[in-house]
KOLKE-218529 format. One line per 2 residues: their letters; for each residue x, y, z of N, C-alpha, C, CB. Coordinates in pm, whole numbers, plus 32768, in hexadecimal, padded with zeros to 4 digits. Glycine has a CB too. Example, Ala and Ser with C-alpha at 12.3 -4.5 7.8 and 13.67 -1.06 7.14 Angstrom:
<rs>
as) 8527/7DC7/830C/84CE/7E3E/830C/8528/7EB6/830C/846B/7E41/8389 | 8505/7F1F/82C4/8557/7F96/82CA/850A/8003/8313/8580/7FC4/823C .
</rs>
This chain:
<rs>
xx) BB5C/3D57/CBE9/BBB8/3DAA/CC37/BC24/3D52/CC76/BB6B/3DF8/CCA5 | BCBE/3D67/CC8C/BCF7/3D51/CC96/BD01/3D5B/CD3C/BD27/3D75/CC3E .
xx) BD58/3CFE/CD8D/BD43/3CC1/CE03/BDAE/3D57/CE2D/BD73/3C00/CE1C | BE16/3D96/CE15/BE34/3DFB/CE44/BDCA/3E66/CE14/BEB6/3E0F/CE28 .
xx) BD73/3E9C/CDCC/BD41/3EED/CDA5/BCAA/3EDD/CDF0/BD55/3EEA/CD1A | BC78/3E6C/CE36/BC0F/3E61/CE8E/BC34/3E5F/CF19/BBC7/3DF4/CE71 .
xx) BCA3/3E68/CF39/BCFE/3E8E/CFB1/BD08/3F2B/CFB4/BD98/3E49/CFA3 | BD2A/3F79/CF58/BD29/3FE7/CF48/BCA0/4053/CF63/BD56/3FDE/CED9 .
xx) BC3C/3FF4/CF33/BBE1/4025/CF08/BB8A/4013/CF86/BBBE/3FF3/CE87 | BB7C/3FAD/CFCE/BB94/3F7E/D09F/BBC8/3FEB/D0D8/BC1A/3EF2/D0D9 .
xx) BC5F/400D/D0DE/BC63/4074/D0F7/BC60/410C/D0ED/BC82/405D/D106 | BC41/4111/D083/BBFE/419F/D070/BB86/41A6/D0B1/BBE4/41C5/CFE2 .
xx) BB2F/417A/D0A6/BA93/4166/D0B4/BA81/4195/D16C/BA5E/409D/D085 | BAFA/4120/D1C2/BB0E/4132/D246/BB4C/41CD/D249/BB70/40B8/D283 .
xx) BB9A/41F4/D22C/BBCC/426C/D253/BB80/42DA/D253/BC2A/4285/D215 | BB2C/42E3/D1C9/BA98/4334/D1CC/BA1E/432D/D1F9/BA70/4341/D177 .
xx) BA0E/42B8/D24E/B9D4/42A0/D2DE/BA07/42C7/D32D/B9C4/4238/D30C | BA46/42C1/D36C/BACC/42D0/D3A6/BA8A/4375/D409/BB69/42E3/D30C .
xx) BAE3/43B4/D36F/BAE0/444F/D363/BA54/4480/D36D/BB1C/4483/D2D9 | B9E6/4457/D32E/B95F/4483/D35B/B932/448E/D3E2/B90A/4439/D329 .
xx) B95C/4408/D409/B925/43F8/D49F/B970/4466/D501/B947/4351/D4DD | B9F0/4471/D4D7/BA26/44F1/D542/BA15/4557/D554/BA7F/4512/D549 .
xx) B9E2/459C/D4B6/B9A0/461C/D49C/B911/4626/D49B/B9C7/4649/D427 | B8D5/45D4/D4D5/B84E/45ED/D52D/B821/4651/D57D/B842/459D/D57C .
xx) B7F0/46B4/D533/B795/46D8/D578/B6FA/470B/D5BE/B7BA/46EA/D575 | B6CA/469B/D5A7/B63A/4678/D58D/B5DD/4678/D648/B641/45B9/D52E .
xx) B61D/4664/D681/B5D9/467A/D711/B63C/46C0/D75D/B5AE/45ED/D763 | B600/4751/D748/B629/47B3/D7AF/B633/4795/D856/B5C8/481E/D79C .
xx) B608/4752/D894/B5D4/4741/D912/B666/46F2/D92C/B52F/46F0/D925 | B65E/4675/D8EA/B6D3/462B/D8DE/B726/4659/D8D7/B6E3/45E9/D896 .
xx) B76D/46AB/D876/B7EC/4717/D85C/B816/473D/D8D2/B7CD/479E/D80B | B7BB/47B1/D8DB/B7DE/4813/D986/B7F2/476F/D9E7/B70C/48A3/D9DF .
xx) B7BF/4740/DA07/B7FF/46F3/DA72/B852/46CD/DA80/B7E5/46AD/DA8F | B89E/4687/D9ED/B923/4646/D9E9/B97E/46A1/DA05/B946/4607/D970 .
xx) B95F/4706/D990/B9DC/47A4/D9C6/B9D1/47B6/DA4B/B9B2/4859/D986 | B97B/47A0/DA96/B956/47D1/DB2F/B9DE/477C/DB66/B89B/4795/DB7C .
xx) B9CC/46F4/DB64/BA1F/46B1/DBC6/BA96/4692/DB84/B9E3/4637/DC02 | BAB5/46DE/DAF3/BB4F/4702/DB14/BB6D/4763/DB06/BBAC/46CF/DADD .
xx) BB3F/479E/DB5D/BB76/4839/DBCA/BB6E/47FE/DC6F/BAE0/48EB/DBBA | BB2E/47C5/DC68/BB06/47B3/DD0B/BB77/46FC/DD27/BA06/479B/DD21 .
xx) BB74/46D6/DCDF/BBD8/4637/DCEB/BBA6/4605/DD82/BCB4/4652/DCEC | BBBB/458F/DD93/BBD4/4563/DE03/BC3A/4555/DE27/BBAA/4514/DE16 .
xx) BC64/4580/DEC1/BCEA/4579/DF11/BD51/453A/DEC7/BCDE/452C/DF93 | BD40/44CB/DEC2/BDA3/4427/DE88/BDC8/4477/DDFC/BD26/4359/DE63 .
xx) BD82/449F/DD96/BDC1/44FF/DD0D/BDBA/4540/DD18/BDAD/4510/DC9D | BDE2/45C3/DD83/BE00/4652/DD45/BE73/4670/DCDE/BE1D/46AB/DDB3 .
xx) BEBE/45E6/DCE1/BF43/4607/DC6E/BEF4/4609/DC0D/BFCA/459A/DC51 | BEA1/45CE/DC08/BE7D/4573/DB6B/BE3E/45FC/DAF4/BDCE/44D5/DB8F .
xx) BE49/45D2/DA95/BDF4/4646/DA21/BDB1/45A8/DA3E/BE3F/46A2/D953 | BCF2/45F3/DA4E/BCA0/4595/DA13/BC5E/4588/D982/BC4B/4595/DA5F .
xx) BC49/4541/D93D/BC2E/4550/D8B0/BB7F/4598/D8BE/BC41/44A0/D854 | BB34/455A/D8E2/BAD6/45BB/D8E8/BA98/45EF/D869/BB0C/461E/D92B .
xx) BA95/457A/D818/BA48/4583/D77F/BA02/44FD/D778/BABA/4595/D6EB | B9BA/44DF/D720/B93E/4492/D723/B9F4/440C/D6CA/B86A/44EC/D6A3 .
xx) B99E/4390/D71D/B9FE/432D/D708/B9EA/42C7/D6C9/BA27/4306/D764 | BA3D/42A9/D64E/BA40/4240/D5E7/BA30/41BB/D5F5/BAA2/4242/D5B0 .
xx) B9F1/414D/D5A9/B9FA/40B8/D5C1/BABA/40AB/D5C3/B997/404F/D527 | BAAE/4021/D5EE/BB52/4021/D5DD/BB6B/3F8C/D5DD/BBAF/4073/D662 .
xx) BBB3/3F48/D583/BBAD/3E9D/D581/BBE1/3EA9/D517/BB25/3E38/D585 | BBC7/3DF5/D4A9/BBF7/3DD0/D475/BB97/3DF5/D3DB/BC1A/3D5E/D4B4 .
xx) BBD4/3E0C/D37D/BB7D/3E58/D31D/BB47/3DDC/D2AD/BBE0/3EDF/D2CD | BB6E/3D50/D2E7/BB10/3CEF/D2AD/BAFD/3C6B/D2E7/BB32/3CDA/D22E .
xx) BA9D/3CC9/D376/BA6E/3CA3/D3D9/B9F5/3C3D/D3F2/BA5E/3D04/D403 | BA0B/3BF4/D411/B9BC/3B73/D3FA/B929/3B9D/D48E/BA4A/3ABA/D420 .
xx) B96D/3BBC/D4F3/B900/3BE2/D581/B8F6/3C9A/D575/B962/3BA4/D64A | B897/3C9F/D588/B886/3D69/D59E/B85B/3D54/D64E/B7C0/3DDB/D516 .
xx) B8A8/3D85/D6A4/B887/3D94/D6FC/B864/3E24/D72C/B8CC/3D58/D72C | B7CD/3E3A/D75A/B79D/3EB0/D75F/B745/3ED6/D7ED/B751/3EBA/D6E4 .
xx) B794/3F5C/D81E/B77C/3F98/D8B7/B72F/3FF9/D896/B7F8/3FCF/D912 | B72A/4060/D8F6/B6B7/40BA/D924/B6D6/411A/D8DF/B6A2/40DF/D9B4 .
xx) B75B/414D/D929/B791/41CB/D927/B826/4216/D945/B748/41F4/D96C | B883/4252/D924/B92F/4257/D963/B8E3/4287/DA10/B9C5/430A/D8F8 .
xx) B927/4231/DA6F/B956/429D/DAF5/B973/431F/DB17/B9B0/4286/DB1E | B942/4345/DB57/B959/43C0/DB66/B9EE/43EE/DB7D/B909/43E2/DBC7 .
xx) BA3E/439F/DBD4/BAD0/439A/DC12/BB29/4329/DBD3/BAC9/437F/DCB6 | BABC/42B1/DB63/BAF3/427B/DB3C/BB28/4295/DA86/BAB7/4220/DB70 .
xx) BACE/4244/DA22/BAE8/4268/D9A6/BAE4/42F4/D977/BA9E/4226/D963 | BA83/4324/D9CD/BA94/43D5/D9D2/BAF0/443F/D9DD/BA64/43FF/DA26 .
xx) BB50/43C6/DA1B/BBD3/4422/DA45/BC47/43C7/D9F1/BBF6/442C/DB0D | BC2E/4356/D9B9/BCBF/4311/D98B/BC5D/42FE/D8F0/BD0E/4257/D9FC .
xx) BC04/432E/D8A9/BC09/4310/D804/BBD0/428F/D7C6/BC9B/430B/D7D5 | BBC5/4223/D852/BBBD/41B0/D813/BB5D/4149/D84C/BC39/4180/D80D .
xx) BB24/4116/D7E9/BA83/40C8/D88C/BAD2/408C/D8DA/B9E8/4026/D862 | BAC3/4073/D942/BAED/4042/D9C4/BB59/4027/D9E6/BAC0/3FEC/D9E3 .
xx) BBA8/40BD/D9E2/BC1E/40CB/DA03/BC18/412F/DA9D/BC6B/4107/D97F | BC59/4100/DAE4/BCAC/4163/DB43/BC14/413F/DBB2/BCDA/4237/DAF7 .
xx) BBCE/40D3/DB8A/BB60/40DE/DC1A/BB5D/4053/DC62/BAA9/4103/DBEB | BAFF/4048/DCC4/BAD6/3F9D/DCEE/BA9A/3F5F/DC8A/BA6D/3F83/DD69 .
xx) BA41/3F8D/DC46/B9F3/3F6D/DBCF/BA59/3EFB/DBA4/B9D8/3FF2/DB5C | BAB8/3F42/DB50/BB4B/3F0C/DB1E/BB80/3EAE/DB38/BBA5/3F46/DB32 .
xx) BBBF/3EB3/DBB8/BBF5/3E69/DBF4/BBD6/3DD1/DC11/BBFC/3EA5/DC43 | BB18/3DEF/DC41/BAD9/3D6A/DC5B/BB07/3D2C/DBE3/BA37/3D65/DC70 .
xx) BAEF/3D7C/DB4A/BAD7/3D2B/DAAA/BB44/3CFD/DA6C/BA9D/3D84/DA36 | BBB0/3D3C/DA5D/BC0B/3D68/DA30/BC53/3CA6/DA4D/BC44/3E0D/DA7F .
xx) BC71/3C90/DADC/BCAD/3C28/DAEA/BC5F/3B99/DABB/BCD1/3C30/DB6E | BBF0/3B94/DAC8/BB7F/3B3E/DA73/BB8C/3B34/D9E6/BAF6/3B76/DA83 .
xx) BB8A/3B98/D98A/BBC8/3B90/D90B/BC32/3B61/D8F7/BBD4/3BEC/D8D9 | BC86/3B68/D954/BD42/3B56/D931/BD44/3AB9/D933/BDCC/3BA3/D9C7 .
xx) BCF4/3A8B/D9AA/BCF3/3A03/D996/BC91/39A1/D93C/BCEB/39E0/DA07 | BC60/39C8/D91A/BC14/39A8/D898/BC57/39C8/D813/BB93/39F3/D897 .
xx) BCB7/3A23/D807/BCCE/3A26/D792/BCEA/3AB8/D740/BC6A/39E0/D769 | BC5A/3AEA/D786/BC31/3B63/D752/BC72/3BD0/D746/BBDF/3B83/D783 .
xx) BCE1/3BE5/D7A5/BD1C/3C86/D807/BDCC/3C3D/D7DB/BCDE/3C94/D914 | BE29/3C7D/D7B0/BE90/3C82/D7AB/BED9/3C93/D83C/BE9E/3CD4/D752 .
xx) BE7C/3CCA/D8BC/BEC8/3CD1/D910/BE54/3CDD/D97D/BF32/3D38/D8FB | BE63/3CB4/DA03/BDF4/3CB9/DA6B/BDD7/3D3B/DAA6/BE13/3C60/DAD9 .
xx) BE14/3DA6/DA86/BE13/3E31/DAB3/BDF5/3E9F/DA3B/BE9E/3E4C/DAF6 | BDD6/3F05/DA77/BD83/3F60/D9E3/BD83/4003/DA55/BC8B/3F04/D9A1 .
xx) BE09/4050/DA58/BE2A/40B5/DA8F/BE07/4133/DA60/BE93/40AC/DA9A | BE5A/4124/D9DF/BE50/419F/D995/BE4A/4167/D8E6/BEE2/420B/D9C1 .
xx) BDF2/41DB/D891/BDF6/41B2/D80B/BE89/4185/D7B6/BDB6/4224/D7CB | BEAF/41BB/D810/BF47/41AA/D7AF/BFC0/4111/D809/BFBC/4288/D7C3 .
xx) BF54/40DA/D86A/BFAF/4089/D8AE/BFB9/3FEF/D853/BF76/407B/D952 | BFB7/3FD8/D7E5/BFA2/3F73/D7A9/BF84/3F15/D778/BFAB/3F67/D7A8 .
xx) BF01/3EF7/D7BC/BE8B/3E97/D7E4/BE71/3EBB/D73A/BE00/3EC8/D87D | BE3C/3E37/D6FE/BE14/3E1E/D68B/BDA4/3D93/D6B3/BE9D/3E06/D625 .
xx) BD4E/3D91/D678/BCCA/3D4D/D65E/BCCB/3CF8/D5E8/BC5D/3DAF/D64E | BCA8/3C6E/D601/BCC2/3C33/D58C/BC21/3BE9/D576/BD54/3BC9/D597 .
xx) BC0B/3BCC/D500/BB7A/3BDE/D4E2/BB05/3BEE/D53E/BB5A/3B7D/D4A0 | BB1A/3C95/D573/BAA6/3CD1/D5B9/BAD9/3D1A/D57F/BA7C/3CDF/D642 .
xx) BA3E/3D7C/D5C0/BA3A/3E27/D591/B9F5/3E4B/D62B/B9B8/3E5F/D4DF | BA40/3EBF/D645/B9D0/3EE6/D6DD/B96D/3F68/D699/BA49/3F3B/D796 .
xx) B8ED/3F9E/D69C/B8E6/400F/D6B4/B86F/402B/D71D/B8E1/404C/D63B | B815/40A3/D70B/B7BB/40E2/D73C/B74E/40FE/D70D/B7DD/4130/D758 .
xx) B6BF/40F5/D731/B673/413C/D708/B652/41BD/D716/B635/4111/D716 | B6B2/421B/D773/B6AB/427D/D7AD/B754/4284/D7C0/B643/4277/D824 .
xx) B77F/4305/D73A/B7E6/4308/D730/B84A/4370/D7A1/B7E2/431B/D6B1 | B7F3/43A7/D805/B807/4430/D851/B7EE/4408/D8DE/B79E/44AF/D820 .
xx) B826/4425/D944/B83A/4403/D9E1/B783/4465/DA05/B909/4466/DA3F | B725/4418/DA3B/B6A8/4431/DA5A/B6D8/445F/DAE3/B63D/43BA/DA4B .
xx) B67A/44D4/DB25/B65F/44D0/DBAD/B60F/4489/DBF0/B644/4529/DBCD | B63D/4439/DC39/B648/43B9/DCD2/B641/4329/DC4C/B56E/43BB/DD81 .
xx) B663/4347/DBDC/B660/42B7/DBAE/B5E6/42B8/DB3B/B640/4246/DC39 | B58A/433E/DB26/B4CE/430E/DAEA/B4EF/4373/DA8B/B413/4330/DB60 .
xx) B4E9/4352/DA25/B4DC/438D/D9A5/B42E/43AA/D999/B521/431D/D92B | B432/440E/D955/B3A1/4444/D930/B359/43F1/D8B7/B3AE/44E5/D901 .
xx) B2FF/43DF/D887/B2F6/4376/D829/B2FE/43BB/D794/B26B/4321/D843 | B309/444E/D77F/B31D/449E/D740/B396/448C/D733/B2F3/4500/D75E .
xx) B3E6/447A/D76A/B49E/446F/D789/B4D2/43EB/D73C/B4CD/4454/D84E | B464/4381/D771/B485/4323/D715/B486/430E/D693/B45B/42E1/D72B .
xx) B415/431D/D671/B3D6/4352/D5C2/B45E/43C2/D57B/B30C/43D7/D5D8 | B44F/4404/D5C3/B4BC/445F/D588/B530/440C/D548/B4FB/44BF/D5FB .
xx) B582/43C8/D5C0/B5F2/435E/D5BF/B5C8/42D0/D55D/B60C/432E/D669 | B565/42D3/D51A/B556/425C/D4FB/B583/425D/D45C/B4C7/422E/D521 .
xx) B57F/42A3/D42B/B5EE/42C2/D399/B675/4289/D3AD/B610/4373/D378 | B6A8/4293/D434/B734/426D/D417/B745/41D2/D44A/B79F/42D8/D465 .
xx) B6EA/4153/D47A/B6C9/40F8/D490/B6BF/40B9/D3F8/B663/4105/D4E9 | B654/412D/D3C4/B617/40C5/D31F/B6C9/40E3/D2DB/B54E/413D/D285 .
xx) B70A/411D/D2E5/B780/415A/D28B/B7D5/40EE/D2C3/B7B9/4209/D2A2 | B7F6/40E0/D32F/B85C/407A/D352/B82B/3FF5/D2F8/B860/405E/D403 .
xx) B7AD/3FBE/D34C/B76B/3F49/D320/B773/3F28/D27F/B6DB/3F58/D34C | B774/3F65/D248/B798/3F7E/D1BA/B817/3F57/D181/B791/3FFF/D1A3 .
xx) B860/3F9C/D1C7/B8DE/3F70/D181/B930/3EFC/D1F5/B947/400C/D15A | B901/3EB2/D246/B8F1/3E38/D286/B8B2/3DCE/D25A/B8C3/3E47/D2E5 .
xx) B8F6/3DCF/D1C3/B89B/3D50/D18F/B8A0/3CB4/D184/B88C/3D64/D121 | B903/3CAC/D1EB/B911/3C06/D228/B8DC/3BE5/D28B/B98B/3BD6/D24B .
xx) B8AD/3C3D/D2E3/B86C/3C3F/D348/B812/3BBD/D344/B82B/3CBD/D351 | B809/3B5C/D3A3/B7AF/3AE4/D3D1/B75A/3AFC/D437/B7F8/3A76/D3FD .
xx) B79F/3B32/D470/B777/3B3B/D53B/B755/3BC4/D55F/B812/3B17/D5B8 | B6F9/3BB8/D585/B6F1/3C58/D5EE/B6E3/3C4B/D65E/B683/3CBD/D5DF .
xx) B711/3C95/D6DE/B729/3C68/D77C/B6EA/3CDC/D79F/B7CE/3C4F/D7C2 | B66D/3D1C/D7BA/B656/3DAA/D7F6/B66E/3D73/D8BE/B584/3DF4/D7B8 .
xx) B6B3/3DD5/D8C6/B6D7/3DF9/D986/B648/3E48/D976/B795/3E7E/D9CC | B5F5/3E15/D9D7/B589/3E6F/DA34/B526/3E69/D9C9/B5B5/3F1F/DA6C .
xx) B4C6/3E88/DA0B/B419/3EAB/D9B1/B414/3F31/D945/B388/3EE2/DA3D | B46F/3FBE/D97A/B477/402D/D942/B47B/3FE2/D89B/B4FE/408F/D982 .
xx) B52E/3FB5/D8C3/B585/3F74/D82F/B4FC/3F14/D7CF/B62F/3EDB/D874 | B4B9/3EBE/D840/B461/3E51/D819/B40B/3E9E/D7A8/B404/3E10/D89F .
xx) B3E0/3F14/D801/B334/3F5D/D7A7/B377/3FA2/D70A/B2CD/4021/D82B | B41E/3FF2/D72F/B444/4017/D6E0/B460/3FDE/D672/B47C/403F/D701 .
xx) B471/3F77/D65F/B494/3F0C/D61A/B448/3EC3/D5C7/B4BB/3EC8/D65E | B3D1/3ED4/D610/B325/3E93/D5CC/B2F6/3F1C/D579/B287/3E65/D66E .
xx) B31A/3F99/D5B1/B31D/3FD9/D567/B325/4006/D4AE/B34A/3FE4/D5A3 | B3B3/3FCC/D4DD/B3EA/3FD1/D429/B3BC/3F7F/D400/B479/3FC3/D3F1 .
xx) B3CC/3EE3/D41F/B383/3E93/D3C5/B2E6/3EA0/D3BB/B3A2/3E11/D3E6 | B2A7/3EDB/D3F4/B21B/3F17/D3CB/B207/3F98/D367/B1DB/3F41/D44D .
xx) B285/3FFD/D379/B27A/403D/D313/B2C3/400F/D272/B2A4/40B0/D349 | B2FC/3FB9/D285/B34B/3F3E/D201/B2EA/3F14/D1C4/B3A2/3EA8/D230 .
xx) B277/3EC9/D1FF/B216/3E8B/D1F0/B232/3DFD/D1DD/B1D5/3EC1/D198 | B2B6/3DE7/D25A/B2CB/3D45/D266/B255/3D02/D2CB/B370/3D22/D2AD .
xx) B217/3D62/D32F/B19D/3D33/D37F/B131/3D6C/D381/B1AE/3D2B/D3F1 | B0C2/3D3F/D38C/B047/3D92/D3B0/B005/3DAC/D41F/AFF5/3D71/D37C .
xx) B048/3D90/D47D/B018/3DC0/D506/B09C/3D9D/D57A/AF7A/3D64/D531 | B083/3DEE/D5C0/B127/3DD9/D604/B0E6/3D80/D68A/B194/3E98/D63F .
xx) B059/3D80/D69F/B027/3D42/D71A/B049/3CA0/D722/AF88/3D5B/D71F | B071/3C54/D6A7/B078/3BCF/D693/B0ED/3BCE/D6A5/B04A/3B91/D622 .
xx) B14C/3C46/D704/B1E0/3C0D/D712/B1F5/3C68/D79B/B25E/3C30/D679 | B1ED/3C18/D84C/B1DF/3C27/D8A6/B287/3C0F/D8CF/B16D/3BE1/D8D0 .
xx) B2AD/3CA7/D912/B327/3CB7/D94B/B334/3C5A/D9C3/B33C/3D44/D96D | B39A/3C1E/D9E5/B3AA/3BC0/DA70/B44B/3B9F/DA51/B330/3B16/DA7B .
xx) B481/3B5B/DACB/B4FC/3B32/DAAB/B507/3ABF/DA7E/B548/3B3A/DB00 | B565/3AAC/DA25/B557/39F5/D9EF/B4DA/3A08/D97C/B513/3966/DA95 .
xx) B4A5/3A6D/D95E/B432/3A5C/D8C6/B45D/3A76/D85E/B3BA/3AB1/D8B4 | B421/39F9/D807/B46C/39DC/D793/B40A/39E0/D71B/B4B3/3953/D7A0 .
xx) B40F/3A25/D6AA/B3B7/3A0F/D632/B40D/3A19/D5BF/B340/3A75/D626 | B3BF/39AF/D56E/B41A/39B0/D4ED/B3A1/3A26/D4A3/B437/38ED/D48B .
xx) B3F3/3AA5/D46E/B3BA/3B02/D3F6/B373/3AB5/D360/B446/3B62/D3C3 | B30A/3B21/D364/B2ED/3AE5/D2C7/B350/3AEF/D240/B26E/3B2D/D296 .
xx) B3C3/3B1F/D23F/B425/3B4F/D202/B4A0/3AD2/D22E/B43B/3BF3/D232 | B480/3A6E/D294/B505/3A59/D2C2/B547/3A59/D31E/B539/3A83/D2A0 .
xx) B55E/3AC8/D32B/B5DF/3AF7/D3C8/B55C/3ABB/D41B/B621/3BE8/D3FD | B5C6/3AB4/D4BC/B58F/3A79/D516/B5AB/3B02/D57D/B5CC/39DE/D533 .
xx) B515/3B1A/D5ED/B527/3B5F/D632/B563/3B2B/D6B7/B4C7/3B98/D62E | B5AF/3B4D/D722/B57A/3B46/D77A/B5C2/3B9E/D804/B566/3AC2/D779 .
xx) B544/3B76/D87E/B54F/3BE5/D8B2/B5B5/3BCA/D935/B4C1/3C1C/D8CC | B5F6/3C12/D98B/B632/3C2B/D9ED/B646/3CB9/DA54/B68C/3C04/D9BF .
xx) B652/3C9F/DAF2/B630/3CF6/DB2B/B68F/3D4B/DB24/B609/3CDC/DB90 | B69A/3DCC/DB5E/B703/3E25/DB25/B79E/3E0D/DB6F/B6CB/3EC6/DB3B .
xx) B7EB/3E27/DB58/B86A/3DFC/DBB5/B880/3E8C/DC19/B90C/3DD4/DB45 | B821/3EE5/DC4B/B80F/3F2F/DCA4/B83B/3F25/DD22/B7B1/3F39/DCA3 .
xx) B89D/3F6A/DD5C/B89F/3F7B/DDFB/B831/3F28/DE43/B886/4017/DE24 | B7CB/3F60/DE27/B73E/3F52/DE58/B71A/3EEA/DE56/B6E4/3F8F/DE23 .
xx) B748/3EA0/DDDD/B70B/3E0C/DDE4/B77E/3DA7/DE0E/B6CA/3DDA/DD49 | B7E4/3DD3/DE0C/B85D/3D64/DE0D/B869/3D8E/DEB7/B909/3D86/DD8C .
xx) B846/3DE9/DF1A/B871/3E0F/DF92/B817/3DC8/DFC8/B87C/3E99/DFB7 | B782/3DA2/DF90/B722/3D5D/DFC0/B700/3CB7/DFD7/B6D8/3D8C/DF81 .
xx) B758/3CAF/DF67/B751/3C18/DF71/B6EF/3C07/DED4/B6F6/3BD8/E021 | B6A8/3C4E/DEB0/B640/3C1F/DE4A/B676/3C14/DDBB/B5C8/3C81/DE47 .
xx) B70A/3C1D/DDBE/B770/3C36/DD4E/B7CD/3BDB/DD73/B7AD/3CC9/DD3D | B823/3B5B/DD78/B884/3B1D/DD7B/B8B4/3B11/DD01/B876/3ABB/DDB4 .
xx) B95E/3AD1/DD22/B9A2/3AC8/DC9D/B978/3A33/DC50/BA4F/3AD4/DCB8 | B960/39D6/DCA3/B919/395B/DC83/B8A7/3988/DC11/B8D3/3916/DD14 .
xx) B840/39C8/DC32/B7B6/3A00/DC06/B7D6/3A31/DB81/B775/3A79/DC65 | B836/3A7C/DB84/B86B/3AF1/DB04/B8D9/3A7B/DAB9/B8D9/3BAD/DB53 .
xx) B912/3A20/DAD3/B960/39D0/DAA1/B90B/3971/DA2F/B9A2/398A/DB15 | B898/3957/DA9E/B873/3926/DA3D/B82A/3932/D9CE/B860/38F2/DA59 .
xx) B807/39CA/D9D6/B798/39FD/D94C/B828/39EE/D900/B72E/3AC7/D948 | B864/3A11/D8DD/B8E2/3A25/D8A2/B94A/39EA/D87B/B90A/3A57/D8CD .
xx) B921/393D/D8C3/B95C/38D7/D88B/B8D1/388F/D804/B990/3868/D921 | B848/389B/D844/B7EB/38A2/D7E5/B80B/38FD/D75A/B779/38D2/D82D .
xx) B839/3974/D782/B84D/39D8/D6E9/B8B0/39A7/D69B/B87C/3A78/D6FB | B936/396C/D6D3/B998/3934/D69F/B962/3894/D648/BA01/3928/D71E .
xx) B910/3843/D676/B8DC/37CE/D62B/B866/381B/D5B2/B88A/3754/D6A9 | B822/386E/D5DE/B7C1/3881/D57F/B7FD/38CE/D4DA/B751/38E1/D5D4 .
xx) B859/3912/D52F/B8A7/395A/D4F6/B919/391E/D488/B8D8/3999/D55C | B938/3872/D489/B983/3823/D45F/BA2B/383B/D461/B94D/3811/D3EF .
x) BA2E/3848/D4F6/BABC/388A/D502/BB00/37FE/D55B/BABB/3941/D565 .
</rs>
């Protein structure tokens, strides 16, 4: 195959990911909520149309790091289309990538504000804004077709970065249903944990870039800098 015709064939593949993941509708519970809060918006967007459909990976389509979160925000990717756009989440990450390399720009507003990703991919294991943040584990399973579908056609992928334990379990997940592992217990979520796969790729783990954890102190940019200067060496970037 020809180097434009496997470019082609890259992007087709993404676009029909893409399009699957938006026309989701596999967890009812999930649905009604998102539609819920864009009718109801918060103060700060009542201008806004919120998108309020289950939300796509979004990066570089021969992505060397997969960096992988929980879930879109409720007020954040929930409402702007794009993982960690328009929240703190964002904001903390967004400028950390830029200086590394990763982020075309230290800010991440809106889907259409220009920010481009250069060998990453962001997505979700939970493609739909959860209520208070907890996906059902039924919710997850559901969502986990469009994880193996991305992962798939991410086939440069070196590195995987899961944010939080959710991303962590989700993640041990697929490669248990792949049958790259046989037990997900020999791979313990923490920040700074690192395993090389029987396949290769290297896991590792980091805490989530949450309000919650970055307001606390148990999240610094130091902390998160450095899983991520680790992904960038393992990663041979």
């Amino acid at each position: 195959m020809s180097t434009s015709s496997a470019a082609l064939s890259l992007k087709l593949a993404h676009e029909a990911i893409y399009q699957s993941i938006v026309d989701c509708e596999r967890c009812p519970r999930l649905r009604e909520y998102c539609a819920g809060l864009a009718q109801t918006r918060r103060r700060a967007y009542q201008d806004q149309t919120y998108w309020s459909r289950p939300v796509p990976g979004f990066g570089d389509p021969r992505a060397r790091i997969l960096i992988l979160g929980l879930a879109p925000g409720a007020h954040g990717a929930n409402r702007t289309g794009r993982p960690f756009t328009g929240d703190g989440s964002g904001a903390f990450m967004y400028p950390i990538l830029h200086s590394l390399g990763l982020a075309s720009q230290p800010t991440a507003i809106s889907r259409d504000d220009g920010l481009r990703l250069r060998h990453a991919w962001i997505a979700s294991v939970v493609r739909c804004a959860p209520p208070g943040d907890k996906p059902k584990p039924e919710e997850i399973r559901n969502c986990s077709i469009h994880l193996t579908n991305e992962i798939a056609a991410l086939k440069r992928v070196k590195v995987v970065v899961c944010l939080g334990k959710i991303a962590w379990d989700g993640y041990l997940a697929h490669l248990l249903g792949a049958g790259v592992i046989e037990r997900r217990s020999a791979y313990t979520f923490g920040h700074g944990a690192q395993y090389k796969l029987p396949n290769g790729l290297h896991l590792l783990g980091c805490y989530h870039p949450s309000l919650r954890n970055t307001n606390t102190g148990r999240l610094n940019a130091t902390m998160f800098e450095r899983v991520f200067v680790e992904a960038r060496e393992l990663a041979g970037l």
